[in-house]
C-alpha positions, -999 to +999 in steps of 0.1 A: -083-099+131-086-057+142-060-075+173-037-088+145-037-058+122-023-038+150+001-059+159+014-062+126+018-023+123+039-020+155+063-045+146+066-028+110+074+005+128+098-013+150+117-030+124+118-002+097+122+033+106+114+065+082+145+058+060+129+034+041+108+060+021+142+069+012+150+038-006+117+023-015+107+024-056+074+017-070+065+016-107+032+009-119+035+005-160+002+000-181+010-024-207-017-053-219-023-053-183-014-032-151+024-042-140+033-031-102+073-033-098+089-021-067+119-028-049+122-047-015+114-021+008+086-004-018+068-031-016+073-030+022+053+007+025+029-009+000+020-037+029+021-010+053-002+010+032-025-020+029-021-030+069-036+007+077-065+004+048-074-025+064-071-014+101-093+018+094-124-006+095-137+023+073-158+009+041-149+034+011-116+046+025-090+045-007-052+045-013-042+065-045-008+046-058+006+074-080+030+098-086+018+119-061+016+094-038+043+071-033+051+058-066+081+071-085+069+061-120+030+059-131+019+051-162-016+044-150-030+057-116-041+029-092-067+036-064-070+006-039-103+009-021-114-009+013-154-022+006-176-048+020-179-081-006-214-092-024-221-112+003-219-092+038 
């Protein structure tokens, strides 16, 4: 999986360069429940995002999604942590 995850992350840096920060949008919008809208390369850095969480191998390591993160409107911050289930 660890063999996967990194392959994963060098083909997203070979097929995207830094620009797409440029054109990425995320919106997070708390309504009767928590709405995440983002454009096609936002939720592209989002997978990214979630590819290195997961590569880290590091139980308790968080992603804050807000506006001081990557998200360009927040109604509601998210934090998105890595953790071991019930079972393990």
């Amino acid at each position: 999986m660890e063999e996967n995850l990194k392959k994963i992350e060098q083909l997203f840096g070979e097929i995207f360069d830094e620009k797409i920060h440029e054109y990425s949008y995320i919106e997070i919008i708390d309504n009767e429940e928590i709405v995440l809208k983002a454009n096609k390369e936002g939720l592209l850095i989002l997978a990214r995002e979630l590819i290195q969480l997961c590569d880290s191998n590091f139980i308790g390591k968080h992603y804050h999604l807000d506006e001081c993160g990557m998200a360009n409107k927040c109604d509601k911050p998210v934090v998105i942590t890595l953790v071991k289930p019930p079972w393990a």
